[in-house]
C-alpha positions as CSV (number, residue, x, y, z in Angstrom):
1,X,36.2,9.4,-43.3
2,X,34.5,11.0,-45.9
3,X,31.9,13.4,-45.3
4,X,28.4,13.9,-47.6
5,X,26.0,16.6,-47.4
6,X,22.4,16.0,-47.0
7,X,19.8,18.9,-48.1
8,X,16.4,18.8,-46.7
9,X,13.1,19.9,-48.7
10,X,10.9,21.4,-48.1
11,X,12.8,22.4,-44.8
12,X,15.6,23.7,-46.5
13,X,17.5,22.0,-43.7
14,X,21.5,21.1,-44.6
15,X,23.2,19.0,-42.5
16,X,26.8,17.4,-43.2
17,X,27.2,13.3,-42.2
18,X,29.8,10.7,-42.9
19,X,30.0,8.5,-45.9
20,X,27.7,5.5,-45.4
21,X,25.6,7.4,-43.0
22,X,21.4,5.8,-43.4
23,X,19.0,8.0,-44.6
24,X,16.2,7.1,-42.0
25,X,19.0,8.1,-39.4
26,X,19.7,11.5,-40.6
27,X,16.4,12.6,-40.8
28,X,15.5,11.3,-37.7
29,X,18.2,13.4,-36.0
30,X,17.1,16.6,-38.0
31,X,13.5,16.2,-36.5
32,X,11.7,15.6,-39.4
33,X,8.5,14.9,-39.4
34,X,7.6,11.3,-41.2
35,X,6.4,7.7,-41.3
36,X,8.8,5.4,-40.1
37,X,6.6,2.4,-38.6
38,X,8.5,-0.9,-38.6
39,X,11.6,1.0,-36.8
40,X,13.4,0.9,-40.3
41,X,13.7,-3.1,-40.5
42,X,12.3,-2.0,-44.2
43,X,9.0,-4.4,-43.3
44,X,6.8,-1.5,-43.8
45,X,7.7,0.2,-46.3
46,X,6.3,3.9,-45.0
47,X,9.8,5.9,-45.1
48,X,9.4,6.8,-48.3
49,X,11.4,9.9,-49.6
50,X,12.4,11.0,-53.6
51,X,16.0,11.4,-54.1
52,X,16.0,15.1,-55.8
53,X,19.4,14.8,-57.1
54,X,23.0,13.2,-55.9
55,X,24.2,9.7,-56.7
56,X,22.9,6.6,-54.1
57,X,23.7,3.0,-54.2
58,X,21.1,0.9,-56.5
59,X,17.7,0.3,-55.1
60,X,17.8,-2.8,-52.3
61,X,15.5,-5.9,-53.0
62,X,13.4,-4.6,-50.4
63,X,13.0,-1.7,-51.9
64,X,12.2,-3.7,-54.9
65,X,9.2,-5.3,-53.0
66,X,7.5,-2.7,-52.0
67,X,7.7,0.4,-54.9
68,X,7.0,-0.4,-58.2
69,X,9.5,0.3,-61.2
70,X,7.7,3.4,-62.0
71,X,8.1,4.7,-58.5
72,X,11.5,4.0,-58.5
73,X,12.4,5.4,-61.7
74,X,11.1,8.8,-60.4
75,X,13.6,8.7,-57.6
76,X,11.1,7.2,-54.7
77,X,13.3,5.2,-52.2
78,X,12.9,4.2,-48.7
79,X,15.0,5.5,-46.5
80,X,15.5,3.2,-44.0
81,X,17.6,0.9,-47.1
82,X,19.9,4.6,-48.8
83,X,23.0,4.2,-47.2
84,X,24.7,8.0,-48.2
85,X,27.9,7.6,-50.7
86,X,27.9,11.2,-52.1
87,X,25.8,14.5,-51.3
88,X,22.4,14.2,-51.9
89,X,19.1,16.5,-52.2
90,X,15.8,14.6,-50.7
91,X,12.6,15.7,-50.7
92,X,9.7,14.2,-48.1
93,X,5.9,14.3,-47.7
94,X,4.7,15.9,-44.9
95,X,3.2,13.6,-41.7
96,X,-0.7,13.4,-42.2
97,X,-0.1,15.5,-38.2
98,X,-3.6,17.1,-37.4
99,X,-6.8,15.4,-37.0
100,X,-10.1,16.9,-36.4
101,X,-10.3,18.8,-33.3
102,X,-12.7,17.6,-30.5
103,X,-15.6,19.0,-29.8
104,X,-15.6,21.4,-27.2
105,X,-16.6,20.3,-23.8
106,X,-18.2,21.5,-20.7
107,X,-18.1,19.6,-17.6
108,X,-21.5,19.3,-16.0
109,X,-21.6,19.2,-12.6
110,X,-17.7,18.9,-12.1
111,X,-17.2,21.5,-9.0
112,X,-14.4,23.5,-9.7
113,X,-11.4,22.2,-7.3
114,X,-8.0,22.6,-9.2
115,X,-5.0,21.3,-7.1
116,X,-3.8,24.7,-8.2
117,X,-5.9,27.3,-6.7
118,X,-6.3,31.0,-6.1
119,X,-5.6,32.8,-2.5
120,X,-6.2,36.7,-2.2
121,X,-3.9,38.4,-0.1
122,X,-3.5,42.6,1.2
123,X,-0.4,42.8,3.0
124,X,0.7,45.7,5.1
125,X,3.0,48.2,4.4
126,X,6.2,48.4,6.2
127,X,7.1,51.4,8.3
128,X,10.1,52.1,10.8
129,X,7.8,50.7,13.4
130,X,7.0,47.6,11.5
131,X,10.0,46.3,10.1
132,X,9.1,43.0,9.6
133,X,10.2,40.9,6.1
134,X,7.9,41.1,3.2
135,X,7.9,37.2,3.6
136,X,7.0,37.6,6.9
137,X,4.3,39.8,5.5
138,X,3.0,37.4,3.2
139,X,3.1,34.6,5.4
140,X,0.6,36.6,7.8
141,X,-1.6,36.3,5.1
142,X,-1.4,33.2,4.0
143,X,-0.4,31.0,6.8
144,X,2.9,30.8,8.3
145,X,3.3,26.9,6.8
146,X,3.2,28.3,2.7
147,X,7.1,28.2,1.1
148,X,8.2,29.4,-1.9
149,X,8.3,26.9,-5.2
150,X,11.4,29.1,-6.3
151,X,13.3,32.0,-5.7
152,X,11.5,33.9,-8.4
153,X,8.4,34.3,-5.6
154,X,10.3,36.3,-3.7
155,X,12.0,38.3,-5.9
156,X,8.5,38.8,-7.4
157,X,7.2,39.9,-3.7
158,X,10.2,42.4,-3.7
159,X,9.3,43.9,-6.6
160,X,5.7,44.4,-5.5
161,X,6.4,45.6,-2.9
162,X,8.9,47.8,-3.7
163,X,6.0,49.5,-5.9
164,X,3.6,49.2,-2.8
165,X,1.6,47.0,-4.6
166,X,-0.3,45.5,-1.4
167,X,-3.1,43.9,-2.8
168,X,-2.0,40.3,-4.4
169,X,-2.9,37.1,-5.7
170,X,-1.0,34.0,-4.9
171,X,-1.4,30.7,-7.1
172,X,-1.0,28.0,-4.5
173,X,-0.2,24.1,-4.9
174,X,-0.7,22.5,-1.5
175,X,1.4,24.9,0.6
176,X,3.6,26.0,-1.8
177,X,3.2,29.2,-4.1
178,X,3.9,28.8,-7.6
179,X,3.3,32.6,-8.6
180,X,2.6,35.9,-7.5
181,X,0.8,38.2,-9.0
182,X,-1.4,41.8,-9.2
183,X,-4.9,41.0,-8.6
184,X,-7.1,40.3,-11.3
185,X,-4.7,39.4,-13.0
186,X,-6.6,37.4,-15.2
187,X,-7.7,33.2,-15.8
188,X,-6.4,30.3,-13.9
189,X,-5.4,28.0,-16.9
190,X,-4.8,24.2,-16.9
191,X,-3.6,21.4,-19.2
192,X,-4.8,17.7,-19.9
193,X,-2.4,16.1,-21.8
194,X,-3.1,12.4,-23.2
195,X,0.3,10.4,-25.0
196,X,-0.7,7.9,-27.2
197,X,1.2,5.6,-29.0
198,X,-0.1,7.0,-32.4
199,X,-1.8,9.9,-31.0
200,X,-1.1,13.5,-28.9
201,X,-4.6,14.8,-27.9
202,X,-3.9,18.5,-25.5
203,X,-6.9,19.7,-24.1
204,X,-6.9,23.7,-22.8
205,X,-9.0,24.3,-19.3
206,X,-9.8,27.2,-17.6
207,X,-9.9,25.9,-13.9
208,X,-12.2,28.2,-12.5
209,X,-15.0,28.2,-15.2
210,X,-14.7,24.6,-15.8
211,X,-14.4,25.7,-19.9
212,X,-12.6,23.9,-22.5
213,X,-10.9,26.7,-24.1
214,X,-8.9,24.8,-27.2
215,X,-8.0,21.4,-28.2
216,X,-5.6,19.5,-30.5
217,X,-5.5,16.4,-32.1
218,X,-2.1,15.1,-33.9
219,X,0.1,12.2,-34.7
220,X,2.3,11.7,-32.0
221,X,5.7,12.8,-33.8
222,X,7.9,9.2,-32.2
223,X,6.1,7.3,-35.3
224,X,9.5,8.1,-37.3
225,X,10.8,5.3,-34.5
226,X,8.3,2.8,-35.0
227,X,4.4,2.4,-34.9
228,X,4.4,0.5,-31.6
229,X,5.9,0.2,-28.1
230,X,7.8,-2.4,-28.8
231,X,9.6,-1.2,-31.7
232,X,10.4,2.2,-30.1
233,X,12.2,0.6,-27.0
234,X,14.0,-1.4,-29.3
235,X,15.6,1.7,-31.2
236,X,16.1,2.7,-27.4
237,X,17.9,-0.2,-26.8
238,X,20.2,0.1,-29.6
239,X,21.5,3.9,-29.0
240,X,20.6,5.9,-25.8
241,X,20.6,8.6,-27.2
242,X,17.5,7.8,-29.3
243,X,15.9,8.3,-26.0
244,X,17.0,11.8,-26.1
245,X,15.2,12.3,-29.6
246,X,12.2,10.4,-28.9
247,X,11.8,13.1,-25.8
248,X,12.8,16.1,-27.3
249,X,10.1,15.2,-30.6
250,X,6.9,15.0,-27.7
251,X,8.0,18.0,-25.9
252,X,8.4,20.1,-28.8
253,X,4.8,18.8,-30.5
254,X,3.6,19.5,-26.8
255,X,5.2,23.0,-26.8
256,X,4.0,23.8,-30.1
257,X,0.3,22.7,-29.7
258,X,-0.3,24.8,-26.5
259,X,1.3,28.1,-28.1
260,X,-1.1,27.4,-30.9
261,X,-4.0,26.9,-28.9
262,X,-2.4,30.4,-26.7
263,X,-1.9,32.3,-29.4
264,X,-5.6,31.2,-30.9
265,X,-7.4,32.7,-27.7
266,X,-5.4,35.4,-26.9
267,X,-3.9,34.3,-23.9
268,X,-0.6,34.6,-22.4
269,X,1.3,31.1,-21.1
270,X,2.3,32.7,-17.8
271,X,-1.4,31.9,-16.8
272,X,-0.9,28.1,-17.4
273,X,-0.2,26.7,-14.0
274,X,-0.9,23.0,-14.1
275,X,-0.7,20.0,-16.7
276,X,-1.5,16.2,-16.0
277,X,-0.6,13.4,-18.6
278,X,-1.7,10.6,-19.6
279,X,-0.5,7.6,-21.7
280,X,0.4,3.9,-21.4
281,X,4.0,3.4,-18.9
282,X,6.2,3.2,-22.1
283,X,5.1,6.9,-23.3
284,X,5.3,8.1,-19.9
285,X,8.6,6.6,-19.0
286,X,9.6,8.8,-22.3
287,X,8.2,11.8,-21.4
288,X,10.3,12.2,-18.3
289,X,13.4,11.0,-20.5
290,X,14.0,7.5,-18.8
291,X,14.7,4.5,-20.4
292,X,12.3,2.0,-20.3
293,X,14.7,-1.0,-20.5
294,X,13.2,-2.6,-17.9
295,X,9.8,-2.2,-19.8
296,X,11.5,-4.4,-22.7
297,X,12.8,-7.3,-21.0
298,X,11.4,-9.8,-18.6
299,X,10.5,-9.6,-15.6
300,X,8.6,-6.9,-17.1
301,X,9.3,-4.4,-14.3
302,X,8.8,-0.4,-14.4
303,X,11.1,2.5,-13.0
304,X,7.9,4.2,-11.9
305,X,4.3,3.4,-11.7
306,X,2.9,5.9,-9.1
307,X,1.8,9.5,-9.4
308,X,3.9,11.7,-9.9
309,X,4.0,15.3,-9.6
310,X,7.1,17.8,-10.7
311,X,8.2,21.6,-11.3
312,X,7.6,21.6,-15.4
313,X,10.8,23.4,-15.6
314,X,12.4,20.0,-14.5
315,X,10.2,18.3,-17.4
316,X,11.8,20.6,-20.3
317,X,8.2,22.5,-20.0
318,X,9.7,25.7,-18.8
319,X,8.9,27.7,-21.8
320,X,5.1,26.8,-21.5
321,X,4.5,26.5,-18.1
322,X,7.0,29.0,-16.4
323,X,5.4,29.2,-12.9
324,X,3.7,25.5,-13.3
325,X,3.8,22.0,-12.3
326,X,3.4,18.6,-14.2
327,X,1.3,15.8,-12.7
328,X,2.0,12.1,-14.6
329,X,-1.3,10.1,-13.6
330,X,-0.3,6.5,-12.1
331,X,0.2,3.4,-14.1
332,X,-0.8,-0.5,-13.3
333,X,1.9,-2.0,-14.7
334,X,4.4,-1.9,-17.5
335,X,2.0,-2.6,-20.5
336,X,-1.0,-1.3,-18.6
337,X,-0.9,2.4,-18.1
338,X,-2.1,5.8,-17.1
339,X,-4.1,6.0,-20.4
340,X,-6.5,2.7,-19.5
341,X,-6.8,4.4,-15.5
342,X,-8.0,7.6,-17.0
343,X,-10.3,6.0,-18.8
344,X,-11.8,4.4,-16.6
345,X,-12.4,7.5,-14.1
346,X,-14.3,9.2,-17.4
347,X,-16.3,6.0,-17.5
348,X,-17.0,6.2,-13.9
349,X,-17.5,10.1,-14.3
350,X,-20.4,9.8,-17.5
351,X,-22.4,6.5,-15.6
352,X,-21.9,8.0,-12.2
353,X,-20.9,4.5,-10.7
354,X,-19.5,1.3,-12.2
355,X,-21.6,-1.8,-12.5
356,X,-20.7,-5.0,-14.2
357,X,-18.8,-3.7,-17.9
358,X,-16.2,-4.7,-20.2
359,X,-14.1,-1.6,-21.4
360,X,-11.8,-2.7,-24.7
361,X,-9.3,-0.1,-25.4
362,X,-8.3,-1.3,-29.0
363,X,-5.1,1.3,-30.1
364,X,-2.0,0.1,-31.1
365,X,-1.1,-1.3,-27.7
366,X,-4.6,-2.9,-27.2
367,X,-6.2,-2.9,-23.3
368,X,-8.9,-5.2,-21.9
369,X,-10.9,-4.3,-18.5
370,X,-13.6,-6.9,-17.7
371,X,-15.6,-5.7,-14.1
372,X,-17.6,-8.7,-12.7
373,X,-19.0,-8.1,-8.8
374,X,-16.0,-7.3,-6.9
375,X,-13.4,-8.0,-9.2
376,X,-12.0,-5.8,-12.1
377,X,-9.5,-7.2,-14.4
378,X,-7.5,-5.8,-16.5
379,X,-4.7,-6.8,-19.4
380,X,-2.7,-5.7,-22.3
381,X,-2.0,-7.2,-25.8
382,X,0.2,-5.8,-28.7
383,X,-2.5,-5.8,-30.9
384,X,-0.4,-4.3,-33.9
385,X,-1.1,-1.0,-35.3
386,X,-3.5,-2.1,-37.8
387,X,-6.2,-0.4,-36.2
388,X,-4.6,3.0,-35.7
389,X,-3.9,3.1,-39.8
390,X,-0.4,1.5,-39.6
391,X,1.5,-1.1,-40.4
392,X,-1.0,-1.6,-43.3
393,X,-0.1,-0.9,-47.2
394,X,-1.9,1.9,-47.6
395,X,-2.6,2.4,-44.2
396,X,-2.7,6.1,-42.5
397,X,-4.2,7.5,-39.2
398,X,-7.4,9.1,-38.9
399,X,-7.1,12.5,-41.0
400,X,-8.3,14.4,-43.8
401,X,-7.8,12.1,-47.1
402,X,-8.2,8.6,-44.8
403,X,-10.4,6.3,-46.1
404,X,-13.1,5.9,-43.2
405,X,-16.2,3.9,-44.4
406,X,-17.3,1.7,-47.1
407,X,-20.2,-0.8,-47.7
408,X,-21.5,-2.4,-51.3
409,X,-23.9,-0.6,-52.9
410,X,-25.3,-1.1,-56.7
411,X,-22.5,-3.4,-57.7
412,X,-19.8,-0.9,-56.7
413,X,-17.6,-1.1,-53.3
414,X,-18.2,2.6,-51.8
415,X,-16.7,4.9,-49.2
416,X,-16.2,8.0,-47.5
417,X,-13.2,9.7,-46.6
418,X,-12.2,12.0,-43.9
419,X,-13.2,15.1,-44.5
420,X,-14.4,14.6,-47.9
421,X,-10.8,14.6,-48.8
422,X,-9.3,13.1,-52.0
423,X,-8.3,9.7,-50.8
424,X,-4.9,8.9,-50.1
425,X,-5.1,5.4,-47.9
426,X,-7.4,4.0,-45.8
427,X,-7.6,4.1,-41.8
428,X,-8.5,1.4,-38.8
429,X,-12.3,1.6,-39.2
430,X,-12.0,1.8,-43.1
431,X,-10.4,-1.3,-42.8
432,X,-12.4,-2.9,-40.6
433,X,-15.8,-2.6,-43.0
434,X,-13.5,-3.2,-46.2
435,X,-12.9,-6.6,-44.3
436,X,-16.5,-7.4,-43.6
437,X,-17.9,-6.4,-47.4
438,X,-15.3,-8.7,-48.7
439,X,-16.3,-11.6,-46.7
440,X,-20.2,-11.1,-46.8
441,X,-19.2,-10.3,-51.0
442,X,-17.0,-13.9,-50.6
443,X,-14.0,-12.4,-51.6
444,X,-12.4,-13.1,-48.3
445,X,-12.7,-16.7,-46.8
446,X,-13.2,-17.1,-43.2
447,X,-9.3,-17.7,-43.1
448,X,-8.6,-14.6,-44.4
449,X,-7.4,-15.6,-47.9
450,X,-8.2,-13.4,-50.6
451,X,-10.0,-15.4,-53.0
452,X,-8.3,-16.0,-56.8
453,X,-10.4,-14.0,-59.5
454,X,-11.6,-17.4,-61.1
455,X,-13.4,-18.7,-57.5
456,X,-14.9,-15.2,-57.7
457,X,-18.9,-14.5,-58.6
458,X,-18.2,-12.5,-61.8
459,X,-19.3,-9.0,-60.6
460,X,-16.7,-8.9,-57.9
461,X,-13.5,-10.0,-60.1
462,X,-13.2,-6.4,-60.6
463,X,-12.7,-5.9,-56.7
464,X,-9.3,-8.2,-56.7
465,X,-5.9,-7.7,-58.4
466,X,-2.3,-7.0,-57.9
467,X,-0.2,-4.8,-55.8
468,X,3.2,-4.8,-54.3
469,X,3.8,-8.5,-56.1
470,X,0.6,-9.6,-53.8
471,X,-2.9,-10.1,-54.8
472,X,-4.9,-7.3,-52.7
473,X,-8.2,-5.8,-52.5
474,X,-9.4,-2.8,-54.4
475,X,-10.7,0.2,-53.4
476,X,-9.5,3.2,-55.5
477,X,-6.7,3.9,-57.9
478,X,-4.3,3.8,-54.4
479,X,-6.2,2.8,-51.9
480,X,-5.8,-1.2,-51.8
481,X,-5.4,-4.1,-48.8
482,X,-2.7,-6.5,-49.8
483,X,-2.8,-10.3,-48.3
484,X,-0.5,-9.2,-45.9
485,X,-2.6,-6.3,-44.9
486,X,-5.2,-8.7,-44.5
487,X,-3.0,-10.8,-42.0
488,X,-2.1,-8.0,-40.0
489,X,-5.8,-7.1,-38.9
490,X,-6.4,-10.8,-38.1
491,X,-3.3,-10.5,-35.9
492,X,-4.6,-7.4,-34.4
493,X,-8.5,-9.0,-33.9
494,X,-7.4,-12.0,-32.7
495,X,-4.9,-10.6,-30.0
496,X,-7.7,-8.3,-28.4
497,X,-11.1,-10.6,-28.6
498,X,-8.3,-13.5,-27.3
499,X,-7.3,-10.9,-24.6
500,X,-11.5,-10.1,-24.1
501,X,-11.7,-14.3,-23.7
502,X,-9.7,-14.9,-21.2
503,X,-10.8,-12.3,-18.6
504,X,-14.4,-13.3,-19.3
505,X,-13.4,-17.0,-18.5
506,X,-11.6,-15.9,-15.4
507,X,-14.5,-14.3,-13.9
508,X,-17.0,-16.8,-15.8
509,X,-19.0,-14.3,-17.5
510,X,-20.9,-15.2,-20.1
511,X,-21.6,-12.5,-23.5
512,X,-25.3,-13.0,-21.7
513,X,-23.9,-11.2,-18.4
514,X,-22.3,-8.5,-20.0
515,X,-24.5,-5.1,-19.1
516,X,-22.3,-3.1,-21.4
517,X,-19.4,-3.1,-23.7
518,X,-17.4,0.6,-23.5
519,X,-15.5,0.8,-26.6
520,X,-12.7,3.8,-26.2
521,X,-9.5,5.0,-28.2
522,X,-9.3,6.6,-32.0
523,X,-10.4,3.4,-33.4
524,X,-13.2,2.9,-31.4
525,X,-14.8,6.0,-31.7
526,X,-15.3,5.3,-35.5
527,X,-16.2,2.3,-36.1
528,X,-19.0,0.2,-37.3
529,X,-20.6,-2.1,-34.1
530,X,-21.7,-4.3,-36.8
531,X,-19.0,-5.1,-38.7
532,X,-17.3,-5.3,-35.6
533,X,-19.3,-8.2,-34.6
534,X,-19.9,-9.8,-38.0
535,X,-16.0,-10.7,-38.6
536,X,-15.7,-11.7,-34.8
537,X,-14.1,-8.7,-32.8
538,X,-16.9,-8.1,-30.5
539,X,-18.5,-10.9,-28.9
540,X,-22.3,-11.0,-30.3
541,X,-24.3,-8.9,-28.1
542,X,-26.9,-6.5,-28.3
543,X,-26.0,-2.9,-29.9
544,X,-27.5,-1.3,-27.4
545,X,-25.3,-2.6,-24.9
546,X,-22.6,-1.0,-26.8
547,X,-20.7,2.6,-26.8
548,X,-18.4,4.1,-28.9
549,X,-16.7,6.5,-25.9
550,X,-13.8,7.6,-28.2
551,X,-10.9,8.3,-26.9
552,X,-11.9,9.6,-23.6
553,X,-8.2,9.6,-21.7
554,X,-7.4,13.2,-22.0
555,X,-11.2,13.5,-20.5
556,X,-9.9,11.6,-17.6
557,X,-7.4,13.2,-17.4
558,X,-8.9,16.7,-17.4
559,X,-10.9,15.7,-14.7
560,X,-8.1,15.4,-12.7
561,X,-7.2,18.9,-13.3
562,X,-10.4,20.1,-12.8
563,X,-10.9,18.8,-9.1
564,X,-8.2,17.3,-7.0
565,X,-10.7,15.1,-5.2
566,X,-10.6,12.6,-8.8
567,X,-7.1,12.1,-7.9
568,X,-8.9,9.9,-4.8
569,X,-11.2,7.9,-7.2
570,X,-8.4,6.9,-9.3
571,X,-6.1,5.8,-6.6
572,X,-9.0,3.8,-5.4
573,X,-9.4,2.4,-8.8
574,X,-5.8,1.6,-9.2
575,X,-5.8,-0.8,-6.1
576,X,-9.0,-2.5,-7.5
577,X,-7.5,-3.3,-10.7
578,X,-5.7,-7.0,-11.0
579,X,-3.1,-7.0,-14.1
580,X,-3.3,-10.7,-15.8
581,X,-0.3,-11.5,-17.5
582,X,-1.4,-13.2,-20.9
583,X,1.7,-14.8,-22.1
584,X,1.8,-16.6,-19.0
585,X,-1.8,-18.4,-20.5
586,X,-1.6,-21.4,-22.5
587,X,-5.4,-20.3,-23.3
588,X,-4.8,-17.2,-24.9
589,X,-2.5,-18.7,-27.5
590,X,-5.0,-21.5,-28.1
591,X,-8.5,-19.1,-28.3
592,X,-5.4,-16.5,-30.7
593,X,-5.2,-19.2,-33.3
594,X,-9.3,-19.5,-33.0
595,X,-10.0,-16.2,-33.2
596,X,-8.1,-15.8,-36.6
597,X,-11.0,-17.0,-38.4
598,X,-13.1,-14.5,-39.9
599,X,-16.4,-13.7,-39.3
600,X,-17.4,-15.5,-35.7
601,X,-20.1,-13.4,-35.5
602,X,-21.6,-13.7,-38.9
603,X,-24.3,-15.7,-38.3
604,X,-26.0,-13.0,-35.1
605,X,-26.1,-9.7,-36.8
């Protein structure tokens, strides 16, 4: 077989494949870093790359669809559809990775009480009388139940020891000791780590002080595999050894983030002892490298969905966590994970106890909790990943350049972008008021059609056009919603109000009885409460009922590393929670087809 070389810019990267090889393949193997949301089934059209130089096979009819002949003149091809015939050059855009960092957070009134804590110890010094071991030693000072986590303790002891260093700290988990070291050594470091589909949000703790030291926010680097869940275990399901990939991509963001953060304050890792994660059960069954087959296909069913605590050298975490642990937080079920737990314990956290709420979780896997007297329920709905930015046109995550906000004003459809950016495409809450000025201008009927030009008042026939072969929406010179585009948010609004219906009806609450809608997750934390009621995604009650949390599940989830008695609370909260299996529901697909329409809430705000 005939081999081709594939050069990589601006990575410089070179890497040698067989004839016929696909593009999206190779550059998935080489770990770089870009858009590949539909899993490469060439429905999205996001892989884009330029062919630099090299001879490829003739543009595909896909291809066709979704770049224009200027584009591909220029040499723009997906690469999901370049199958390789000779050696090519190929240049890519860089993943839109970092979002704006959180704001740094204090935890008021959280008691310091890491599962990882610091015991003082003096031991004595040997003699010919006293010949006891140094274990021995230590264990008089400790307690004669503590082992060592590894073989590295002791030979740490020995060297101590061997210096007559007497006076010691050991970092302890439960009766084990993770580290030894001089005393005073310096801060008792933790991280909470939250794995979203779309997102990676690592928050730094100091465990003693109860600080926030750094944070990060970035796309979660698996999107080259798909946008959603679903898609990703597909690829799994295909080749095992994407698995491999799909692991090795998180770990390394992971890896990275923290030596950034480390590196910013001046830290050393070797004083990073514990992290706990978040994420829904597909994103954790990845983390820990295990294939989430059983995820995929009925009956639904899990390898794990308990709490789980490991040595992070046995999690590939070695290099950032050499003397620490890793603690997954427990799932519900397999579409209802870790992520939706810990955001409940932050909600529980912030309003000290839970009364009556519904909590709507609305990322790319969307999560519904409905609390009514002694029940809580809870369910899961692919809602799509319009609302994270994907799976849209021009769609893109949160970040610098992302179209964020619009509203009509003066006879002109305005908007902001992230960051004041130039703007390059337009993200979930962009969207969402784009879709409410177009139906309050007409331009959109309550079915979601965009209007033709000649049904159109004339100062908004501007507004409407072409692009892609569809008639779209728009905004700026390349920022535009397609019909398609439009379909896809009605998909995604339906599936979580439909999801919001059904648990109301199973606990009879009416929108009168709801005492308050938490709204959590990237999307949510941007949003317009208005919009989101005019074109039907809430249900219509007052805005001061409502709160836009954010995403708030690396805050549960640094709450468990704060103070080990959280860890109660959630198991507690687990055993409340009753999963409700939607597909099982001939209502849900009746109240999905109603809550297509647009604009059920027009007429209350």
């Amino acid at each position: 077989m005939k081999c081709v070389k594939v050069k990589i810019v601006p990575d410089g990267e070179v890497v040698e494949v067989e004839e016929g090889t696909n593009l999206l393949d190779v550059l998935r193997m080489c770990g770089t870093e870009f858009l590949g949301a539909c899993g490469g089934f060439g429905i999205c059209g996001k892989c884009r790359v330029r062919i630099l130089s090299g001879r490829t096979a003739p543009p595909t009819c896909v291809e066709k669809k979704h770049l224009s002949f200027e584009e591909l003149n220029s040499g723009i091809r997906l690469a999901c559809q370049v199958r390789l015939t000779d050696s090519i050059e190929v240049a890519i855009d860089e993943l839109p990775a970092e979002f704006p960092s959180s704001t740094s957070t204090i935890f008021s009134g959280v008691q310091s009480l890491p599962h990882v804590r610091k015991r003082m110890l003096k031991l004595s010094s040997p003699s010919m009388e006293d010949q006891r071991s140094y274990f021995e030693r230590l264990r008089e000072s400790l307690g004669s139940h503590v082992t060592p986590r590894s073989p590295g303790i002791l030979q740490k002891l020995s060297h101590k020891m061997g210096k007559n260093e007497l006076k010691l700290e050991a970092v302890m988990y439960g009766d084990q000791i993770l580290d030894l070291r001089s005393a005073n050594k310096g801060r008792m470091l933790g991280v909470a780590v939250d794995i979203g589909t779309t997102t990676l949000v690592i928050r730094l703790w100091d465990l003693e002080k109860v600080l926030e030291v750094a944070n990060r926010v970035v796309v979660n680097p698996q999107v080259k595999w798909g946008s959603d869940v679903i898609t990703r275990m597909a690829e799994i399901m295909k080749s095992r050894e994407t698995l491999s990939y799909m692991q090795n991509e998180v770990l390394k963001s992971i890896k990275n983030l923290i030596l950034d953060m480390i590196d910013e304050v001046g830290i050393d890792v070797s004083n990073i002892y514990h992290m706990v994660v978040a994420g829904n059960t597909v994103m954790m069954h990845i983390f820990l490298g295990i294939c989430p087959d059983g995820i995929a296909t009925a009956p639904y069913v899990p390898a794990f969905t308990e709490s789980l605590t490991f040595d992070a050298r046995d999690c590939g975490l070695g290099e950032i966590l050499p003397n620490g642990i890793v603690t997954l937080l427990p799932c519900v079920s397999a579409y209802v994970g870790a992520d939706v737990v810990a955001d409940l314990l932050y909600v529980k956290y912030v309003t000290e106890e839970l009364g009556d709420f519904i909590l709507m979780d609305m990322g790319t896997n969307g999560e519904v909790v409905v609390k009514s007297g002694d029940r809580m329920l809870v369910s899961s709905t692919a809602a799509g990943p319009a609302f994270e930015g994907w799976g849209i046109s021009r769609g893109m995550p949160g970040v610098p350049g992302a179209v964020d906000r619009v509203w009509y004003e003066n006879g002109e459809l305005r908007f902001t972008t992230v960051g004041g950016a130039k703007p390059q495409g337009i993200c979930g809450s962009g969207l969402l008021d784009l879709m409410a000025e177009a139906l309050r201008l007409n331009i959109l009927d309550s079915s979601g059609r965009i209007r033709d030009v000649d049904e159109l008042a004339p100062e908004f026939r501007k507004f409407v056009g072409w692009c892609e072969g569809e008639k779209c929406i728009k905004l700026a010179d390349n920022v535009y919603v397609t019909q398609r585009d439009v379909r896809a948010f009605q998909s995604a609004k339906s599936a979580i109000r439909s999801c919001l219906e059904v648990l109301k009806a199973e606990v009879k609450l009416s929108d009168e009885d709801v005492n308050i809608l938490y709204i959590v997750g990237n999307f949510g934390a941007n949003i317009s409460v208005k919009n989101a009621i005019y074109i039907g995604l809430f249900p219509s009650i007052s805005f001061r009922r409502i709160f836009n949390l954010g995403s708030v599940a690396s805050m549960g989830a640094s709450l468990v590393l704060l103070n080990s008695q959280m860890e109660e609370e959630l198991k507690k909260m687990v055993e409340k929670l009753e999963p409700i299996e939607l597909m099982k529901r001939k209502e849900f697909r009746d109240l999905f087809l109603e809550y297509l329409k647009m604009g059920e809430g027009r007429e209350k705000v």
